[in-house]
Backbone of each chain as ProteinMPNN parsed JSONL, in Angstrom:
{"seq_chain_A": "XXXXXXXXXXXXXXXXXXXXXXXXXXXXXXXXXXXXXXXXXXXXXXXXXXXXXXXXXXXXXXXXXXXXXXXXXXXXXXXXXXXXXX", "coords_chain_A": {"N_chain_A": [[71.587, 36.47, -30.512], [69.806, 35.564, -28.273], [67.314, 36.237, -30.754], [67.877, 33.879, -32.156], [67.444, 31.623, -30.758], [64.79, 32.096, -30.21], [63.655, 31.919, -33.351], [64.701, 29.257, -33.898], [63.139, 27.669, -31.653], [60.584, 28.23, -32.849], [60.784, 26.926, -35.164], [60.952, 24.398, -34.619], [60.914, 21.078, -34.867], [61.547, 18.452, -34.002], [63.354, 16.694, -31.646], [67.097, 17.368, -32.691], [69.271, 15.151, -34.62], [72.422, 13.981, -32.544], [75.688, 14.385, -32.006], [76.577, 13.421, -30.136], [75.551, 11.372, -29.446], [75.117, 8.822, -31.306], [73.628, 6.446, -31.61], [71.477, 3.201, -31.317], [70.209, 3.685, -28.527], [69.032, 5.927, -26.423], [68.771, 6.473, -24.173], [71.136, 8.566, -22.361], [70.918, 10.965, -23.988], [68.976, 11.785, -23.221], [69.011, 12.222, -20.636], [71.045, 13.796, -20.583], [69.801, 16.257, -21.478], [67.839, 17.043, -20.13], [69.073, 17.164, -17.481], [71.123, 19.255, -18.311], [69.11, 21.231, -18.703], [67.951, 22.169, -16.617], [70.345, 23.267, -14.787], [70.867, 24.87, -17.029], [69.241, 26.725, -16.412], [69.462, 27.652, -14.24], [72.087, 28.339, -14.171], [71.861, 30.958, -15.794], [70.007, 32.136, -14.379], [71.577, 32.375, -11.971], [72.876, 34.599, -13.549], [71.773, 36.585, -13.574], [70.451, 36.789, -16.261], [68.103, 36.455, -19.209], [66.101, 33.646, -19.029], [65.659, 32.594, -21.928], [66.82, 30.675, -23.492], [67.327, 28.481, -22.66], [64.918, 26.835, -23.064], [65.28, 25.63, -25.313], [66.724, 22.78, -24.272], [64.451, 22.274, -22.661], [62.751, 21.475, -24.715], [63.871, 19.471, -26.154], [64.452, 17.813, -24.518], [61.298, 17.006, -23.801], [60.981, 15.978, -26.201], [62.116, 13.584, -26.34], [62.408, 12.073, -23.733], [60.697, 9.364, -21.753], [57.134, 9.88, -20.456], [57.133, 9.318, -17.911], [59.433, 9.246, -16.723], [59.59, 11.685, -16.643], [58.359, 12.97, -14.514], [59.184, 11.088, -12.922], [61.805, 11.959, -12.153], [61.019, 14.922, -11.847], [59.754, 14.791, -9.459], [61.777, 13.756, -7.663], [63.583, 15.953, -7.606], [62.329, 17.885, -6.48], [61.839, 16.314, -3.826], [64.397, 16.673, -3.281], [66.293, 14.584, -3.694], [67.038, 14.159, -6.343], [69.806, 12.394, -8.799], [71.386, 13.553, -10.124], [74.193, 16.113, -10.824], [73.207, 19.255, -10.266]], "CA_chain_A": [[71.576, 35.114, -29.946], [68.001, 35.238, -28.145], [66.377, 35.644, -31.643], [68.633, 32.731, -33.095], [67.21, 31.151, -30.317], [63.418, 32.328, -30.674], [63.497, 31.003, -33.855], [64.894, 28.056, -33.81], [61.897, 27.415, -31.036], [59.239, 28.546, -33.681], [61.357, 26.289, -36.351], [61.16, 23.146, -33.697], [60.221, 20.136, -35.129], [61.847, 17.035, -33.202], [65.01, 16.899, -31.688], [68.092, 16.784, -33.641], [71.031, 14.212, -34.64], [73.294, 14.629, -31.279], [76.768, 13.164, -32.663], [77.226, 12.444, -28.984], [74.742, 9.952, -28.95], [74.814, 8.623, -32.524], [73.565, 4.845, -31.466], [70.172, 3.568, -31.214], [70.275, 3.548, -27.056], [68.902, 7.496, -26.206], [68.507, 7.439, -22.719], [71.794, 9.104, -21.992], [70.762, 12.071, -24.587], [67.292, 12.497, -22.516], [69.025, 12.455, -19.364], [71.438, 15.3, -20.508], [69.085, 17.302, -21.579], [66.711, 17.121, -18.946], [70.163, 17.744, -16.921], [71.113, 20.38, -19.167], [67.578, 22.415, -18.75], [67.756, 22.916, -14.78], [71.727, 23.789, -15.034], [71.203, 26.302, -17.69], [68.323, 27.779, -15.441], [70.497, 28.101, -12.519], [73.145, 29.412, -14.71], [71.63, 31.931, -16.47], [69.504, 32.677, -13.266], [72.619, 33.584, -10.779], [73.76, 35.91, -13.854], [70.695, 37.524, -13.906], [70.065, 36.774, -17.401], [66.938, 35.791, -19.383], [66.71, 32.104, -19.679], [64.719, 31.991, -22.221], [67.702, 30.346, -24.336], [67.226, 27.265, -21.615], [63.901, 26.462, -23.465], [65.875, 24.482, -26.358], [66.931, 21.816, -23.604], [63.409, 21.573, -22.92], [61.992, 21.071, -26.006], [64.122, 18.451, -26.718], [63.583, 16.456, -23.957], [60.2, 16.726, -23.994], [60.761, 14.884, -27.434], [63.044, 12.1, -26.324], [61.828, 11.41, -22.452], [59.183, 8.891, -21.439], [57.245, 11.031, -19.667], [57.089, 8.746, -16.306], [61.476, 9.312, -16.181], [60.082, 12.977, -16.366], [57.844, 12.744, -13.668], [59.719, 11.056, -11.266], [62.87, 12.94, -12.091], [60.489, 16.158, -11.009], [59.584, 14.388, -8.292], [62.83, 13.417, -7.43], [64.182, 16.813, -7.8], [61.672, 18.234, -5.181], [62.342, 15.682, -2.747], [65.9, 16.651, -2.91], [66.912, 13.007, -3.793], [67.874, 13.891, -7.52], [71.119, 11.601, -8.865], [72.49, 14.233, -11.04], [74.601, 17.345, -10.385], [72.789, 20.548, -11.312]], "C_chain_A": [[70.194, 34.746, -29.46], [67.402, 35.017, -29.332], [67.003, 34.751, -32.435], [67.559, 31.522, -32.278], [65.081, 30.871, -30.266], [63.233, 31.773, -31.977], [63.754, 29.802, -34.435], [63.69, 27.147, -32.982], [60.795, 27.219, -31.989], [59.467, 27.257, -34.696], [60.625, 24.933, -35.913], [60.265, 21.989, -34.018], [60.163, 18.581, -33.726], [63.22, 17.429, -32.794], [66.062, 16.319, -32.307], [69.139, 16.259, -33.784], [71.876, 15.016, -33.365], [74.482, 13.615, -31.871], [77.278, 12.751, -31.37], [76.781, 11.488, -29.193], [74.014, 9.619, -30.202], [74.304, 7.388, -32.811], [71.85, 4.743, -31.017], [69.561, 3.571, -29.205], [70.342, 5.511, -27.11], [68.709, 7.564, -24.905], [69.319, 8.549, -22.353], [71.327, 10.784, -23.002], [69.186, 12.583, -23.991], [67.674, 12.429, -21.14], [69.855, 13.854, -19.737], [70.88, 16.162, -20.664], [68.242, 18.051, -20.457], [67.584, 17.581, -18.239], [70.713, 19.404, -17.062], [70.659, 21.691, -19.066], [68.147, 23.334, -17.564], [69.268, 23.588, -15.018], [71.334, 24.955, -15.912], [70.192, 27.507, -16.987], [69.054, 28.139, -14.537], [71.74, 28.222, -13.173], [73.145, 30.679, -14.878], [70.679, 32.612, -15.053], [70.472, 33.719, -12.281], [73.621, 34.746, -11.542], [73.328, 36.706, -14.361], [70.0, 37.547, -15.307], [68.641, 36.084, -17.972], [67.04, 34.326, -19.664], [65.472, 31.324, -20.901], [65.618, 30.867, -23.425], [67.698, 28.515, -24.15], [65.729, 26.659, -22.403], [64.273, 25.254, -24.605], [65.795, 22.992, -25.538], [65.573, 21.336, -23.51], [62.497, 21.13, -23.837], [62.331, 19.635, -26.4], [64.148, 17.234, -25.749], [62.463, 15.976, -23.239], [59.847, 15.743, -25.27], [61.032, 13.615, -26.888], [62.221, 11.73, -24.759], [60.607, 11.011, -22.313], [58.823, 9.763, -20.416], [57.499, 10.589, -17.868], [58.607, 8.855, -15.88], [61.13, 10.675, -15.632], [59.684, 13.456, -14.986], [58.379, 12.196, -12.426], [61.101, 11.609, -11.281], [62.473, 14.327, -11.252], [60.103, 15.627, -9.803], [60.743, 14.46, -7.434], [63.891, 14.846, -6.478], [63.412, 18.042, -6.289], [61.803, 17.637, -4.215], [63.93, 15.806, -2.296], [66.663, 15.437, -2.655], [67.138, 12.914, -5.303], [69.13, 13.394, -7.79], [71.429, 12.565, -9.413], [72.695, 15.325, -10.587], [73.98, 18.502, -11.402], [73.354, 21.464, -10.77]], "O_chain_A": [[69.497, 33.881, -29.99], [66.877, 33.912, -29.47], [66.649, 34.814, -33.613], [66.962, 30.671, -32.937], [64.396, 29.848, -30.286], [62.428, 30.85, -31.859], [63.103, 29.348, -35.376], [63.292, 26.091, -33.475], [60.124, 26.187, -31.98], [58.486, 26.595, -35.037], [59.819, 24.391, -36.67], [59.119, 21.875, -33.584], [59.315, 18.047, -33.01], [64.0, 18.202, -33.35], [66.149, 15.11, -32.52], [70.11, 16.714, -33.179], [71.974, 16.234, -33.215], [74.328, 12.423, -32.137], [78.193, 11.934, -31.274], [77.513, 10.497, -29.18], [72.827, 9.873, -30.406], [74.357, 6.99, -33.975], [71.136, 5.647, -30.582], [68.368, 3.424, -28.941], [71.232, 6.217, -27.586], [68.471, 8.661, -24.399], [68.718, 9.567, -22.009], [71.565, 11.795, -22.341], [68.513, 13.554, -24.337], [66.758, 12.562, -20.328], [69.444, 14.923, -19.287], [71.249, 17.162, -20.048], [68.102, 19.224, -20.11], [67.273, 18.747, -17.996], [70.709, 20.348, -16.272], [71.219, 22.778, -19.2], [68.562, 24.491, -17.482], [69.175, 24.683, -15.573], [71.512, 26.074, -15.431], [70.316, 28.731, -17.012], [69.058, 29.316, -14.177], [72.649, 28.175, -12.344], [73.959, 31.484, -14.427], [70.868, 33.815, -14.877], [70.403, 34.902, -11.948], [74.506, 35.45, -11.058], [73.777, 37.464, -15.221], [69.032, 38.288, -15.479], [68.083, 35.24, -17.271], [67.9, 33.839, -20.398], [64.81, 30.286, -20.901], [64.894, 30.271, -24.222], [67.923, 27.624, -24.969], [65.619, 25.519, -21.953], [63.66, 24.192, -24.715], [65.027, 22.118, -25.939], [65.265, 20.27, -24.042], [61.528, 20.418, -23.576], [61.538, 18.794, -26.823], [63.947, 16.051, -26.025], [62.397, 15.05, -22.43], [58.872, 15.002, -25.399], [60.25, 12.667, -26.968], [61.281, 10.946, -24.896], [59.598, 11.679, -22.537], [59.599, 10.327, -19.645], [57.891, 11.291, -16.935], [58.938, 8.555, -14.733], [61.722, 11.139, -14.658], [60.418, 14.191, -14.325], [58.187, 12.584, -11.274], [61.573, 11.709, -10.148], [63.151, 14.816, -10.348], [60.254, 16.477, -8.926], [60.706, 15.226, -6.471], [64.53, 14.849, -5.425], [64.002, 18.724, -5.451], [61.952, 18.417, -3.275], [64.513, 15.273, -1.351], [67.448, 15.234, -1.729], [67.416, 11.797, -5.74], [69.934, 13.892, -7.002], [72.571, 12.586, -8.952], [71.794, 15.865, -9.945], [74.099, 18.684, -12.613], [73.286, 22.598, -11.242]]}, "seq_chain_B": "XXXXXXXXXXXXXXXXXXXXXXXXXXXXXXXXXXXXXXXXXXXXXXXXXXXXXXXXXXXXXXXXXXXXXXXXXXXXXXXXXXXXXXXXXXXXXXX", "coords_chain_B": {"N_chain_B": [[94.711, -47.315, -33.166], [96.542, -47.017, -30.15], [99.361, -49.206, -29.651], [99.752, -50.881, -26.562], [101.772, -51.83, -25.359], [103.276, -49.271, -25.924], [102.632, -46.871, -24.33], [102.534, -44.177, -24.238], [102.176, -40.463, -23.424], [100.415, -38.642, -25.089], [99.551, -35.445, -26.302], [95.837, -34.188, -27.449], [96.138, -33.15, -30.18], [98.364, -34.524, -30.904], [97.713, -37.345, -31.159], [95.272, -37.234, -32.828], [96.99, -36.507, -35.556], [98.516, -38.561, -35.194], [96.983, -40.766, -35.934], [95.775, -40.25, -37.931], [97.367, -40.371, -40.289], [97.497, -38.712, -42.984], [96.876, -36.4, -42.261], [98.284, -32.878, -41.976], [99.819, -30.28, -39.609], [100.336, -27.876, -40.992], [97.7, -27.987, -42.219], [95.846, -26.731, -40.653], [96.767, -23.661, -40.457], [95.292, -21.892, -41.546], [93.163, -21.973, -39.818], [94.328, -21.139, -37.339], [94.773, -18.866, -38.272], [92.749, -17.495, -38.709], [91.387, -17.548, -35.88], [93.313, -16.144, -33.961], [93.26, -13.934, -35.853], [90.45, -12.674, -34.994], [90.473, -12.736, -32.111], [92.617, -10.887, -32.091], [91.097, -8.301, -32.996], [89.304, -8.238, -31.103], [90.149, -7.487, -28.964], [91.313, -5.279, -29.65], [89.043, -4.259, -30.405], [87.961, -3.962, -27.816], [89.543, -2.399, -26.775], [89.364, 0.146, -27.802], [87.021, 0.876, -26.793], [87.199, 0.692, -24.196], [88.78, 2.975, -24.019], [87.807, 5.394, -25.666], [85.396, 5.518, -26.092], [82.466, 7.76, -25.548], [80.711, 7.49, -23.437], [82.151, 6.082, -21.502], [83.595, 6.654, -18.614], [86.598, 6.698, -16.623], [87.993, 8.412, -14.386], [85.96, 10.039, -12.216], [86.366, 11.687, -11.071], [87.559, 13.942, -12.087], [86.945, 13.895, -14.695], [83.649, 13.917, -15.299], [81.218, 13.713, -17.272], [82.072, 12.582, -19.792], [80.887, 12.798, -22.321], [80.156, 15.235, -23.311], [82.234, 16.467, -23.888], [82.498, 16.105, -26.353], [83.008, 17.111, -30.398], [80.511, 19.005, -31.955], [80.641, 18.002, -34.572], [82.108, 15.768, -34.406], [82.627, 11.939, -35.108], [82.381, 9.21, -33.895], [81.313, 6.388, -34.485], [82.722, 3.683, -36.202], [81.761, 3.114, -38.707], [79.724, 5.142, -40.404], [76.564, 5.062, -41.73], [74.827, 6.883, -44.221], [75.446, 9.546, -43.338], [76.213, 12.713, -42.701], [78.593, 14.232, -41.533], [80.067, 16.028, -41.456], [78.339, 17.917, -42.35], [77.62, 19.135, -39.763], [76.256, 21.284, -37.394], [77.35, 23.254, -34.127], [74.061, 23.318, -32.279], [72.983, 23.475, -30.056], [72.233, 25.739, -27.156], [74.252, 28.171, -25.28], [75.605, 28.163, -21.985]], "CA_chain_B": [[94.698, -47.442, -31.764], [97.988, -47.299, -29.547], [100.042, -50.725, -29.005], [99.159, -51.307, -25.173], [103.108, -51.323, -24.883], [103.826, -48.563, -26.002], [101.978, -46.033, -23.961], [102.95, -42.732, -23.852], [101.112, -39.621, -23.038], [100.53, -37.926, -25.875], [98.22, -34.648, -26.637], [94.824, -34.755, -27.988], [96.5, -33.392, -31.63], [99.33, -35.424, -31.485], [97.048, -38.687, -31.145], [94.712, -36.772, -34.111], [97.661, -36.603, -36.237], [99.063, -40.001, -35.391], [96.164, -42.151, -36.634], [95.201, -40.137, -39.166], [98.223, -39.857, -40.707], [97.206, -37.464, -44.194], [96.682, -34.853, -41.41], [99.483, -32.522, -41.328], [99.839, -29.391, -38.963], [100.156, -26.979, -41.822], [96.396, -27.841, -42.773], [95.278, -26.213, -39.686], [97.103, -22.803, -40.587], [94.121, -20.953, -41.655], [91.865, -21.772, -38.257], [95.088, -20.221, -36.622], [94.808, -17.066, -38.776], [91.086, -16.865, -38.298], [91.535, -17.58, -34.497], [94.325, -14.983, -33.61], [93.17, -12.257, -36.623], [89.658, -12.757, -34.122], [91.115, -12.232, -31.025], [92.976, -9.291, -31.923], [89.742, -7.608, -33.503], [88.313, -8.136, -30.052], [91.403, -6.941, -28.17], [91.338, -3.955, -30.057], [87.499, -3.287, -29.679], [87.637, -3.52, -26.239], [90.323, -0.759, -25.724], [89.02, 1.409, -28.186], [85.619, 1.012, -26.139], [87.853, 1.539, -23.103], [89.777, 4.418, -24.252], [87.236, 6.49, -26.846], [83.934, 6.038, -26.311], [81.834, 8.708, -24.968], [79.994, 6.996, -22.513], [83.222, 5.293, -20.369], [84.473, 7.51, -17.487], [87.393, 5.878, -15.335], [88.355, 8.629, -13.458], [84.767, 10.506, -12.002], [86.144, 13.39, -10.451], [88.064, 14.731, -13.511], [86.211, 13.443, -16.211], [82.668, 12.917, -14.581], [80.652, 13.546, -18.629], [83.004, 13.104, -20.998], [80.132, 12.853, -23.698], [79.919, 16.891, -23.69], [83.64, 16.803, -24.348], [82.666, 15.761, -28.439], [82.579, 17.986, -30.98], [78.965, 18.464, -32.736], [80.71, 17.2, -35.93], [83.051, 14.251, -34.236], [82.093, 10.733, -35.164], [82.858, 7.833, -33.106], [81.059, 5.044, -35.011], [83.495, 2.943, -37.587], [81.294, 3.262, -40.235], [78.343, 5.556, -40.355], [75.636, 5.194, -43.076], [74.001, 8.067, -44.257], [75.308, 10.45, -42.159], [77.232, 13.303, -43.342], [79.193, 14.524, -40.521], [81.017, 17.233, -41.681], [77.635, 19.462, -42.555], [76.643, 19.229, -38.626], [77.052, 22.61, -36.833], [76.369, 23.537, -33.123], [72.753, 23.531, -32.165], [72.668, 23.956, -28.318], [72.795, 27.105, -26.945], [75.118, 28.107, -24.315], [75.195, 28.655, -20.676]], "C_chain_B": [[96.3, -47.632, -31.344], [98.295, -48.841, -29.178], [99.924, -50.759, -27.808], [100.819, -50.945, -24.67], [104.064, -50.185, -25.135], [102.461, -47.036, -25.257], [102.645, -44.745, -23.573], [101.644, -41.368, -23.763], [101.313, -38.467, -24.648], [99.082, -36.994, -25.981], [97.427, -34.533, -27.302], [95.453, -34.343, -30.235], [97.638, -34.217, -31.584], [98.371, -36.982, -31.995], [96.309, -38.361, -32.22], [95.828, -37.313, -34.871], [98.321, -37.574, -36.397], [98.176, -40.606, -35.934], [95.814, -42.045, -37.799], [96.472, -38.873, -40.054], [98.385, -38.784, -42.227], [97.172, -36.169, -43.489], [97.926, -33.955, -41.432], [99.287, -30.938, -40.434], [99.47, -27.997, -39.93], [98.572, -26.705, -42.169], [95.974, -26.909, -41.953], [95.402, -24.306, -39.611], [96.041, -21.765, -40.449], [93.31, -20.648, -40.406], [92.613, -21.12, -37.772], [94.994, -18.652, -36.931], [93.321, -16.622, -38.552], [91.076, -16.613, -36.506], [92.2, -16.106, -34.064], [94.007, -13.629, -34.211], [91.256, -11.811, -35.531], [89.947, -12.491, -32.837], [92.037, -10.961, -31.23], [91.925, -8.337, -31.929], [89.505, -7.768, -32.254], [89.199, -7.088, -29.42], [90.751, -5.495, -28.551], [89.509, -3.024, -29.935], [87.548, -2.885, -28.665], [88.304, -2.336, -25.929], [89.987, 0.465, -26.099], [87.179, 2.045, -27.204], [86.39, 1.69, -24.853], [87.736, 2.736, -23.021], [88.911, 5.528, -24.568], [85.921, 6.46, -26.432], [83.124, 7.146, -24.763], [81.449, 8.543, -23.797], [80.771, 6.461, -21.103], [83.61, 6.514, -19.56], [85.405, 6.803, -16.107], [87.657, 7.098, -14.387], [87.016, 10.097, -13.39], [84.759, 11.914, -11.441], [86.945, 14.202, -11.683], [87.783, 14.587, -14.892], [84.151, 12.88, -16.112], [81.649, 12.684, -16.257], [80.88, 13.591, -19.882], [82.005, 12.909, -22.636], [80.028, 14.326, -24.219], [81.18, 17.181, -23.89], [83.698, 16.813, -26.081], [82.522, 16.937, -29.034], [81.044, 17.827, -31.819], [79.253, 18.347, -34.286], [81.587, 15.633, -35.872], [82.193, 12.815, -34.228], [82.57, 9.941, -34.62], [82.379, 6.781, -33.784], [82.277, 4.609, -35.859], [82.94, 3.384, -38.751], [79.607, 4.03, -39.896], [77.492, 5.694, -42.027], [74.997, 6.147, -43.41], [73.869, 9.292, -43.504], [76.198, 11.48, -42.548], [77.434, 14.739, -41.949], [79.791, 16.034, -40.593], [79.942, 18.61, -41.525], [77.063, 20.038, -41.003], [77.283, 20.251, -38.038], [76.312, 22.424, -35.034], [74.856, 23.763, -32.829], [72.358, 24.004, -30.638], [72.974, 25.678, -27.779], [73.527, 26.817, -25.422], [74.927, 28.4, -23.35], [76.473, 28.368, -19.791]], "O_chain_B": [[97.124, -48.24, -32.026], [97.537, -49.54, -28.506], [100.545, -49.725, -28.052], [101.109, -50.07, -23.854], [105.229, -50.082, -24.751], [101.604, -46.482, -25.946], [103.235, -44.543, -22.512], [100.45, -41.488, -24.034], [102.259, -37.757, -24.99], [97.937, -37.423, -25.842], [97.909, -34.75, -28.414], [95.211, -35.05, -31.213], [97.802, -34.715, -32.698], [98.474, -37.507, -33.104], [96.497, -39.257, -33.043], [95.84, -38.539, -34.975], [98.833, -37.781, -37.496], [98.709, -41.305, -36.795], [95.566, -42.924, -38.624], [96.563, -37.67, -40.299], [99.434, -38.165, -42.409], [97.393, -35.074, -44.007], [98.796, -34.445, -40.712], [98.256, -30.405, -40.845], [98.544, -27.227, -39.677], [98.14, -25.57, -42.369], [95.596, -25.938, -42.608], [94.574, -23.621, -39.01], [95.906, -20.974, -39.516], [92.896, -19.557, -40.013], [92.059, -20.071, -37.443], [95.087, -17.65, -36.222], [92.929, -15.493, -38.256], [90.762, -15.531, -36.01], [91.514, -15.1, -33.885], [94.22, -12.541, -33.676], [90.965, -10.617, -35.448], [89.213, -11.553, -32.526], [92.05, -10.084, -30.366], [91.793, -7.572, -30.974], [89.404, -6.554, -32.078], [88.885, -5.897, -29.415], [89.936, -4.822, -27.919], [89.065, -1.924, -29.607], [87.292, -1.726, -28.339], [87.944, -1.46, -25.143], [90.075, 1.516, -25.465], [86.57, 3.11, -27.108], [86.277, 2.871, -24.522], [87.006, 3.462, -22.347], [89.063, 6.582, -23.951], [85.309, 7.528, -26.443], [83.273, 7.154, -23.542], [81.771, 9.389, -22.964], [80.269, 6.406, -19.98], [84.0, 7.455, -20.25], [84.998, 6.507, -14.984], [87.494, 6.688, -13.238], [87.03, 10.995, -14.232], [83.924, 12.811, -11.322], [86.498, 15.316, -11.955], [88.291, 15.062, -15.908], [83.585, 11.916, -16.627], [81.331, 11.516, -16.483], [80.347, 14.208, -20.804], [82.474, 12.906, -23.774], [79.837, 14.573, -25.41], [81.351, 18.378, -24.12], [84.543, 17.297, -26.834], [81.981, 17.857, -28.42], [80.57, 16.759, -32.206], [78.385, 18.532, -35.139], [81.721, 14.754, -36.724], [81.249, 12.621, -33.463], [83.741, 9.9, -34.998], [83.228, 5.891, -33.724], [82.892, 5.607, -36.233], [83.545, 3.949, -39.662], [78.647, 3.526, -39.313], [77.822, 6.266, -43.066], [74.241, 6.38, -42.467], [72.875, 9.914, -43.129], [77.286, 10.967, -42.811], [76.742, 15.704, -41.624], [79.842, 16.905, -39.725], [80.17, 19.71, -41.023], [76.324, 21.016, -40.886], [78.509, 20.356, -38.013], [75.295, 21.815, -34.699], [74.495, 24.775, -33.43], [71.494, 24.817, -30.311], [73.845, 26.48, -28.114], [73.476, 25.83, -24.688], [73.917, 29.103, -23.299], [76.477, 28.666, -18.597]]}, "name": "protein", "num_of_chains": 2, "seq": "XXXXXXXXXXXXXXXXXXXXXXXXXXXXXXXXXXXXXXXXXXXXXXXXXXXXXXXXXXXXXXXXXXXXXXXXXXXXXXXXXXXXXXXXXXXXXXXXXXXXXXXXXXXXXXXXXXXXXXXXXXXXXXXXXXXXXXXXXXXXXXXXXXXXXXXXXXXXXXXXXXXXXXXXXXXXXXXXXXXXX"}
């Protein structure tokens, strides 16, 4: 699974068709992700595991997010005034 | 125009159809079937928007993202162009 995951990383062009979000409106597929990331860190974190699997999430919404959502999302997220449950 | 003595209240198609007597009700049939087969089509969008789509959540504590409920081959559009649904496999990894 890690090296499915390693190279799929190496593979990584853009991010790919999500049949959730098959319409031309992507915010909601760059907020899950970005959602997604931190959650699978603090998943895979409290079960001791490597997260390097959690790197997908970010890849892909490093594709899709303007970066100023990402920015004040990290902001956000340090101020402990993030909207979403991680 | 109405006779002055004979005034009755009549509705805006009756008074149509009185003056211009070639008119008959039947003509109108079709706007009814366009009208009503239009209003259902909406009807029915709306609930399937209600009901199905990914994005709606009525009840927040038992359903708060029901977009991660899809499968990574389920289609929701009506009609997708160029999209071949069936060959799409998981891509996310798990956690």
């Amino acid at each position: 699974m890690a090296e499915d995951i390693k190279a799929k990383l190496e593979k990584y062009r853009t991010a790919p068709f999500d049949a959730r979000f098959p319409n031309q409106n992507q915010t909601r597929n760059c907020w899950s992700n970005y959602v997604d990331y931190y959650r699978c860190q603090k998943a895979l974190d409290a079960k001791g595991l490597d997260t390097q699997p959690c790197e997908w999430y970010k890849r892909v919404y490093k594709s899709l997010c303007p970066i100023s959502w990402i920015q004040k999302w990290d902001e956000q997220r340090e101020d402990g005034t993030f909207p979403g449950k991680i | 125009p109405l006779p002055v003595r004979k005034q009755q209240i009549y509705t805006d198609l009756q008074q149509l159809l009185l003056l211009h007597s070639k008119l008959k009700k039947e003509n109108l049939i079709p706007l009814f079937i366009f009208i009503s087969g239009g209003a259902t089509m909406s009807v029915l969008a709306l609930t399937r928007a209600a009901l199905k789509n990914p994005d709606v959540s009525w009840d927040h504590k038992n359903n708060p993202e029901p977009w991660n409920k899809m499968e990574p081959n389920q289609q929701y559009k009506l009609l997708a162009v160029n999209m071949d649904y069936s060959k799409l496999k998981k891509d996310r990894p798990d956690f």
